[in-house]
N, C-alpha and C positions, 0 to 999 in steps of 0.2 A: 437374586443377584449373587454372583459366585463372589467365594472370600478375596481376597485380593492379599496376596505376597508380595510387600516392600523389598527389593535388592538393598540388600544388607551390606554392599559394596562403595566407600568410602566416594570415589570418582561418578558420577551419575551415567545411566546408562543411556536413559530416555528421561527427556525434560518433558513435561505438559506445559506451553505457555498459557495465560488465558488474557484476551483481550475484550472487554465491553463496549470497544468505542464504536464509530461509523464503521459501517460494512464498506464507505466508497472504496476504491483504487486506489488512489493517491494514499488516505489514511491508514491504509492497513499496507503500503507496499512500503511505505518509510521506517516500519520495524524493522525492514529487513537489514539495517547496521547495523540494530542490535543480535538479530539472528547469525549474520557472519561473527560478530565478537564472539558470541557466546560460543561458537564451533572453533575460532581461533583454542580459548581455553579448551572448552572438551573437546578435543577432534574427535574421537570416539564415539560421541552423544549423538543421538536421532533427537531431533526438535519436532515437537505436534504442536501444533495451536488450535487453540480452543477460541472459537468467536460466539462470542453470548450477542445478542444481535436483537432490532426489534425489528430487522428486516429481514428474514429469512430469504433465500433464493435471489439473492441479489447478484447482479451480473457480472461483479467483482468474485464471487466465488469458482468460479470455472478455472480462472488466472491463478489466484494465491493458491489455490490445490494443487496446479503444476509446478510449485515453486522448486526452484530443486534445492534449496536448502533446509527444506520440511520433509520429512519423513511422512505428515500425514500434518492432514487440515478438515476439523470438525465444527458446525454449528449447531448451534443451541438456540430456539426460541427462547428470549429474557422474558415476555411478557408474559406474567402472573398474577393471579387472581384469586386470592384465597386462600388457604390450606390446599386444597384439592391442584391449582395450581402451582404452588413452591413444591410438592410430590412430585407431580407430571415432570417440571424442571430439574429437580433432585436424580429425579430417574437416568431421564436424559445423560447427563452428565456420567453419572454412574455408569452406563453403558461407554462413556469416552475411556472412562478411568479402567474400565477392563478391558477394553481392548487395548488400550497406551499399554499400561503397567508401568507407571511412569516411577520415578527414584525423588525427581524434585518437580515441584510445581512454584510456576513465577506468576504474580500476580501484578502486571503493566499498570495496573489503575491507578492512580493515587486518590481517586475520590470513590465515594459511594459506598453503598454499607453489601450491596447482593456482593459480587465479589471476596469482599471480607466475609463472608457469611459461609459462600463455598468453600472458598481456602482453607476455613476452620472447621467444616465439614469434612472435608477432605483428607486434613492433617488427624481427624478421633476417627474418624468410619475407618479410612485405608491404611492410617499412619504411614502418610508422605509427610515429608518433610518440603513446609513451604517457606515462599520468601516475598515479602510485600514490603510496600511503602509505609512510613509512620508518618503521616503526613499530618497527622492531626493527633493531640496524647492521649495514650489508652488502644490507637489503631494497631500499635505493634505488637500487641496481645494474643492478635489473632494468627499472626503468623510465630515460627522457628526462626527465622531471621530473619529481620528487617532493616532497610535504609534511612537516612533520614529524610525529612522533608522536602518535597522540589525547589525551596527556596534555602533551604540552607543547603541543599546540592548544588545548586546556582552560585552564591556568592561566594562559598569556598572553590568555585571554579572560574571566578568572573565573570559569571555569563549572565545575559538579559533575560529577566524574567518577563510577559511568561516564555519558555523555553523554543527553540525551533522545534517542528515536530518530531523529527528524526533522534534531538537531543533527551525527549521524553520520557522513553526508555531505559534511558542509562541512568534515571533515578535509580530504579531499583536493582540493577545491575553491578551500582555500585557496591549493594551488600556483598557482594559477590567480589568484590576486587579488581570489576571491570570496567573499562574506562573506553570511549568512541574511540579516541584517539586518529580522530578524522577517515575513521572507515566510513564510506559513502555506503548510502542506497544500492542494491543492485538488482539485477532481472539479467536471466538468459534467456535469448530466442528459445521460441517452442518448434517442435519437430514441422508442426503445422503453419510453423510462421516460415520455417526455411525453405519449404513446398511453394508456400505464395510467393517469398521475397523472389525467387530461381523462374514465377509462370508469370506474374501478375504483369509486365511492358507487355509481354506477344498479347496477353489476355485484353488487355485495357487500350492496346496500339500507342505504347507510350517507348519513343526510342530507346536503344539501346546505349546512346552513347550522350543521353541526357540527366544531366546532374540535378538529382530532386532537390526539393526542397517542401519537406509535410508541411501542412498546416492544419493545426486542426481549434475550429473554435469555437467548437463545444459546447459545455454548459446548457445542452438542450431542455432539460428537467425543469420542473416549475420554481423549484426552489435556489436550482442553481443559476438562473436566466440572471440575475442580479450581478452576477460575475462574469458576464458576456460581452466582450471587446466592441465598442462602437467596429461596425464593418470599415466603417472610413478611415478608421486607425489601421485596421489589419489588413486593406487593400493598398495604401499611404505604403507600408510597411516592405509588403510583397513586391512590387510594383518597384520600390527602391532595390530590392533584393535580386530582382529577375533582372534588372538592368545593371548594377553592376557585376555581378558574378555569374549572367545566364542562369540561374536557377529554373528548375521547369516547377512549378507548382504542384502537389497533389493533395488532395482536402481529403481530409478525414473524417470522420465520424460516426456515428447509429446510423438506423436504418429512419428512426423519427428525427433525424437532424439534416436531412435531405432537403428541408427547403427553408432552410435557415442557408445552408450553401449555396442551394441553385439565386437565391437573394445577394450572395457576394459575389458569385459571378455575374450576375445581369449588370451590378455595379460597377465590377472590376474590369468588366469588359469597356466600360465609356471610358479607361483611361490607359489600358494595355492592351496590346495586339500580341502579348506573349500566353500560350496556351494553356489552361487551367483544366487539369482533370479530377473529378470528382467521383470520390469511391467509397464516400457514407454508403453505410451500408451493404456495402462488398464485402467487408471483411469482418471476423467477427472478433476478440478478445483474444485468442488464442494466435491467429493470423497475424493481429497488429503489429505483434515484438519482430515478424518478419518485414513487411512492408516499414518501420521508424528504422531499423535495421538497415534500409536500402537508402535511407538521406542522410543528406550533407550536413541536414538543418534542422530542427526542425520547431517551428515558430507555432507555441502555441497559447489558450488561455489556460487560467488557473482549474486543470480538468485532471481526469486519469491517466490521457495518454500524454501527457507533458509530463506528469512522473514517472510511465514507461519509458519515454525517454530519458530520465534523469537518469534513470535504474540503468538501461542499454548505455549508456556512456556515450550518446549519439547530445552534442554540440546543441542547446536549445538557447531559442527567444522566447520569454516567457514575458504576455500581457496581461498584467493585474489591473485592478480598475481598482484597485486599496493600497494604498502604503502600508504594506506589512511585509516588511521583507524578512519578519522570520521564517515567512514561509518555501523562502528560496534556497533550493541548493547549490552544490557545485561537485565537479568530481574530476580527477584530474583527466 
């Protein structure tokens, strides 16, 4: 492994973020108010994020790599076993830390000890300077600067613990002096979403002069099926939607979410005679931010592409089957 030279320059040049948590969409695209904040302060600063992950190659990766607020988006297998293991990981990393050459490293986590572990690796091996939560006493040891706790960041802010996700961040951002200050979520269309949104009516024979409205309901995965809208809600829904405002319907999803829709439309069809077009599967992660790009609306469950849309600034109906509305955004 080559030495690694700290920039000895006051303002930081390159930040390494590091994140442990879910590899989903949604989870890892709500940092992105803490990534504008932190560019508001540094304009200058390139942002890498580092995702420790125990799902590598997850489908979310394709997306946050094109963020265009990231300079560069690296993963790391977390799962380790052993001496021989925490090495293999240590490596890994090490190879992020030479290619970054980063100035500061932020550590999002506020719980867990791997995290703490790297950061303090990080700060004797390369001597970066890092910055973490003390979320618990004794945690603040491992970093150069640290914030306080998520709850005493809460009540000195007023806010409901546990925290919205997006407000998560801005624990430790506060060591820093930086504050949400109601910056939203965001996502720019990809080159390859703007190709679809400009082919995909002639492609699909869906008019020109018909005002969408996505739907996408999701939650296909085994684990996420628990979070999946009764279709009689989300056909109830469309169905009120199509008739007062013409909305034309277009369903979204995977390519294994295919007959979880052709299931809503066999339904939706016994009480509308208005046109449902279905394009799971047509499009893939990249495409999407073109096609939610192209609606008016866009009505979906608690999934990835309803935080796409949060992010695009595209008007959502969002179906939860929980009362947790910390998990709701807004943007103006």
């Amino acid at each position: 492994m080559k030495p690694y030279t700290r920039d000895s320059s006051n303002s930081p040049k390159r930040i390494l973020l590091i994140k442990g948590h879910s590899a989903g969409i949604g989870d890892i695209l709500r940092s992105s108010a803490a990534w504008r904040a932190l560019r508001n302060k540094f304009q200058d600063t390139e942002l890498y994020l580092l995702l420790l992950t125990k799902e590598p190659g997850y489908v979310s990766e394709r997306l946050i790599a094109r963020h265009h607020l990231l300079k560069g988006f690296f993963v790391v297998d977390k799962r380790t076993r052993g001496f021989g293991g925490w090495m293999k990981f240590l490596s890994a990393i090490g190879k992020v830390v030479n290619a970054v050459t980063p100035d500061l490293m932020i550590d999002f986590e506020p719980h867990g000890l791997r995290t703490s572990l790297v950061s303090l690796w990080m700060r004797s091996k390369f001597g970066i300077k890092t910055v973490g939560i003390n979320e618990v006493p004794g945690r603040g040891l491992f970093y150069n600067i640290c914030s306080s706790s998520t709850e005493k960041f809460a009540q000195k802010r007023r806010l409901e613990c546990p925290l919205e996700y997006a407000y998560r961040d801005f624990v430790v951002l506060s060591a820093l002096h930086i504050e949400r200050n109601g910056i939203p979520i965001e996502l720019e269309e990809t080159h390859e979403g703007a190709r679809f949104r400009n082919e995909f009516r002639k492609r699909f024979g869906i008019p020109e002069n018909a005002v969408l409205m996505g739907v996408n309901i999701g939650c296909g995965t085994p684990d996420a099926r628990i979070k999946r809208p009764d279709l009689e809600v989300i056909s109830h829904l469309v169905g009120h939607l199509q008739e007062r405002y013409g909305y034309t319907a277009v369903l979204t999803g995977a390519r294994f979410e295919k007959q979880i829709n052709r299931e809503f439309t066999t339904l939706h069809a016994k009480k509308s005679h208005s046109k449902v077009y279905d394009l799971a599967g047509d499009t893939d992660l990249i495409e999407l931010s073109g096609l939610i790009r192209e609606c008016r609306l866009f009505l979906s469950s608690d999934s990835g592409p309803y935080h796409m849309a949060v992010a695009l600034g595209i008007p959502t109906l969002a179906i939860f089957n929980f009362d947790n509305r910390r998990h709701f955004h807004s943007h103006p």
